[in-house]
C-alpha positions as CSV (number, residue, x, y, z in Angstrom):
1,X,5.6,98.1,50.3
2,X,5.6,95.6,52.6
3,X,4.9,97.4,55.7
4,X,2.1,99.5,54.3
5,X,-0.1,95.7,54.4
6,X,-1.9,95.9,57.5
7,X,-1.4,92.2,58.4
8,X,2.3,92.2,57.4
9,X,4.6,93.6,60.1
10,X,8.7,94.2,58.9
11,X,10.5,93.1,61.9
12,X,14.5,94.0,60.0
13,X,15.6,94.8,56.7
14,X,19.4,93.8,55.5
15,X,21.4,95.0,52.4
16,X,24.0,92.1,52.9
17,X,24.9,88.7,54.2
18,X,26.9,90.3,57.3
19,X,23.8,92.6,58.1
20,X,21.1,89.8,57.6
21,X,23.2,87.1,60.3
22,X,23.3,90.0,62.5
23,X,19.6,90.8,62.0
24,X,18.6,87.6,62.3
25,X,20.4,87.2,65.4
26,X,19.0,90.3,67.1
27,X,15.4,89.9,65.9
28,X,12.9,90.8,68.9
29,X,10.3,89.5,67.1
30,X,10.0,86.2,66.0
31,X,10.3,85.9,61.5
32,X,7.7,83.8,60.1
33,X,8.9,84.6,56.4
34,X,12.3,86.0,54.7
35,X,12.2,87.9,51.7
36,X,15.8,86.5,50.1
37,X,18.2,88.0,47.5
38,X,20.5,85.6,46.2
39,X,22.5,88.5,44.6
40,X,24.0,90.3,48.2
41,X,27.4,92.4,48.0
42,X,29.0,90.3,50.3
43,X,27.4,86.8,48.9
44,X,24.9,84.5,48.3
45,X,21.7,84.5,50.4
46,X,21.2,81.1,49.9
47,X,23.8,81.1,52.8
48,X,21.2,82.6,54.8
49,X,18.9,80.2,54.8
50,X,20.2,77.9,56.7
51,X,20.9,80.6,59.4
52,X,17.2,81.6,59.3
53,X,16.1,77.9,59.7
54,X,18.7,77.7,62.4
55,X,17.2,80.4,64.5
56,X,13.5,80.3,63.3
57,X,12.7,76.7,62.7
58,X,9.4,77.4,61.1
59,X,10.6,80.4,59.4
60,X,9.9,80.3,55.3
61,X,12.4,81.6,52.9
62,X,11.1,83.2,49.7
63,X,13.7,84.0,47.5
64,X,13.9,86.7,45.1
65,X,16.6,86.6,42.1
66,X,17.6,88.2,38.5
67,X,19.5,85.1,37.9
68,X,18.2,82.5,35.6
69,X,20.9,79.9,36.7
70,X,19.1,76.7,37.6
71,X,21.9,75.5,39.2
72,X,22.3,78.2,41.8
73,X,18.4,78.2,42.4
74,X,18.2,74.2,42.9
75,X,21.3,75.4,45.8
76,X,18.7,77.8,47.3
77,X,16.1,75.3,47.2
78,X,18.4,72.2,48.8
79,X,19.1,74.8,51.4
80,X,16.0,75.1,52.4
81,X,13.9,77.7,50.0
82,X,10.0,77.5,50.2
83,X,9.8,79.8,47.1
84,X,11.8,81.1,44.4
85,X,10.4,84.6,42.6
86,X,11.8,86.4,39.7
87,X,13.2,89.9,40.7
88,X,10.5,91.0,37.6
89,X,7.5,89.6,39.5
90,X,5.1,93.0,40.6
91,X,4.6,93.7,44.2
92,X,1.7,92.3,44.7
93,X,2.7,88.6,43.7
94,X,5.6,89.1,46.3
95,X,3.0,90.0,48.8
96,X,0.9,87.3,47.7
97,X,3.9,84.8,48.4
98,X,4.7,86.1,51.7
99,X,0.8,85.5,52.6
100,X,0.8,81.7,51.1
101,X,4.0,80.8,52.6
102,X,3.1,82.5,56.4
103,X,-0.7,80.4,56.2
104,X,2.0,77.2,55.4
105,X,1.8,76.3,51.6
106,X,4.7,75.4,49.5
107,X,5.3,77.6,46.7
108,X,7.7,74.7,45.0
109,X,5.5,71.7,43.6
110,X,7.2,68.4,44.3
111,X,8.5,68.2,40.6
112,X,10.5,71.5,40.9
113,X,12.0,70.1,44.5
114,X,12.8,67.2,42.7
115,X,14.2,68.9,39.2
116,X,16.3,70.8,41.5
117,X,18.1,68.1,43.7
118,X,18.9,66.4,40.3
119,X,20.6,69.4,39.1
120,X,22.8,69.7,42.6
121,X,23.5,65.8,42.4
122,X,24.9,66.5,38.9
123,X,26.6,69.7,39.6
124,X,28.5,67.5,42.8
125,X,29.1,64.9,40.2
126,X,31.1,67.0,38.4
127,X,32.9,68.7,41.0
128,X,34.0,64.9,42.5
129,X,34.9,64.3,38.5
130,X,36.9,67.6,38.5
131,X,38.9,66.9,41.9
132,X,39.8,63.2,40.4
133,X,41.8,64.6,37.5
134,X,43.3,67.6,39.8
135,X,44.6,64.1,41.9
136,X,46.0,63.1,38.5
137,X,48.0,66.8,38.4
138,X,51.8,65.8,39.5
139,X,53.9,68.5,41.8
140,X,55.4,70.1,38.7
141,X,51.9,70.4,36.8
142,X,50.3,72.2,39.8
143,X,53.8,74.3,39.9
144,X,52.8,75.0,36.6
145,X,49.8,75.9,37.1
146,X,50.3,78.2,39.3
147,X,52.3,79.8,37.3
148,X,50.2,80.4,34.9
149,X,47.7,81.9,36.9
150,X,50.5,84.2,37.7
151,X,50.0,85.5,34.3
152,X,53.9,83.9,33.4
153,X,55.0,83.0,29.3
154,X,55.7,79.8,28.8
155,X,59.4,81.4,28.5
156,X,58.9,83.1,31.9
157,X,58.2,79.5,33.4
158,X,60.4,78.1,31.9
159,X,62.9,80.2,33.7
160,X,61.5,80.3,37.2
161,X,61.9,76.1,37.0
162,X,65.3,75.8,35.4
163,X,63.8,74.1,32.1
164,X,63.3,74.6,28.3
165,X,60.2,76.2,27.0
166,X,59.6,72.9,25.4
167,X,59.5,71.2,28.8
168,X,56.7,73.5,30.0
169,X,54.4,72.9,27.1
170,X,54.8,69.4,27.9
171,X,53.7,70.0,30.8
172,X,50.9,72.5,29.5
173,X,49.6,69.6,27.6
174,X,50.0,67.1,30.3
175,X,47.5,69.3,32.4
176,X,45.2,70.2,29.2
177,X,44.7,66.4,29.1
178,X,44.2,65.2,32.6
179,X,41.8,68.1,33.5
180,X,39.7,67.6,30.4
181,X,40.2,71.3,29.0
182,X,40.1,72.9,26.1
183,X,42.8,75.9,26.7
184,X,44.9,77.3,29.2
185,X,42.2,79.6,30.1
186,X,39.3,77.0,31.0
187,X,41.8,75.1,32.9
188,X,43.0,78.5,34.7
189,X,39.3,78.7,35.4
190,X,38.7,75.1,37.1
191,X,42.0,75.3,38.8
192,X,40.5,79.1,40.9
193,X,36.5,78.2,40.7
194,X,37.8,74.8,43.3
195,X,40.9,77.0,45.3
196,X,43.9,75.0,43.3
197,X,46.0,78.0,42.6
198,X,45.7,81.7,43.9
199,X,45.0,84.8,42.0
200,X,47.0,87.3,43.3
């Protein structure tokens, strides 16, 4: 759709986050504005924006998303988005984006820029909040953590440690508490979401 504007000229087209570093690295022609998906096969193209910026300075990113996460879209926008559009948005508002942001407006008021470094400030709160109490974790908690994200029973454990069962749910508890969650499973989930244990 793009291509068929007369003053709009398609200089490379990527399905994925390997394709688009490539593209972006090969363009002959100089990219005034990127037409972003944040949902690639390979990734995030928020990634890409600072790649973009890297090798066009004055390059705008639009980007396009299904996801109504405002977390991930402040990300895009601290990486450097000039727009963010809805995946539902018709053809013609895209087109009329890529035109606003080429001729230099900002498609992001000062109030959304400013909503969405206040939702990354508190996402990297929590994330320092959530390494403190993995600090708190001793040797044999993380042991037993990792077990657990091995899929092993308590009785399992138990055995693979040379202790009673009772001495693992101990243990359980111990990193229930420190971590702040409610089950096994949400702690399971902090431990792989910040690379504390591996999922095999």
């Amino acid at each position: 759709m793009l291509e068929q504007e007369p003053d709009l000229t398609v200089v490379a087209q990527a399905g994925s986050v390997a394709e688009a570093r490539r593209a972006i690295g090969a363009a002959d022609a100089s990219m005034d504005v990127a037409v972003v998906d944040l949902g690639l096969p390979d990734g995030s193209g928020e990634e890409l924006i600072p790649v973009l910026r890297g090798a066009y300075p004055r390059a705008a990113a639009l980007v396009l998303t299904y996801f109504s996460d405002q977390e991930r879209l402040a990300r895009a926008v601290e990486a450097g988005a000039s727009g963010v559009l809805h995946k539902s948005a018709s053809v013609e508002k895209v087109i009329e984006a890529v035109r606003r942001l080429h001729s230099g407006e900002q498609l992001l008021s000062l109030e959304d820029v400013f909503e969405a470094l206040r939702l990354v400030d508190q996402e990297r709160r929590k994330d320092r909040e959530v390494w403190l109490s993995f600090e708190k974790l001793t040797d044999r908690e993380l042991e037993v953590l990792q077990a657990l994200s091995d899929g092993l029973s308590d009785r399992e454990i138990a055995e693979r440690f040379h202790v009673g069962t009772a001495t693992v749910r101990t243990h359980v508890t111990s990193i229930l508490a420190k971590l702040g969650a409610a089950s096994r499973l949400q702690a399971l989930v902090l431990a792989v979401r910040h690379g504390l244990v591996k999922i095999d």
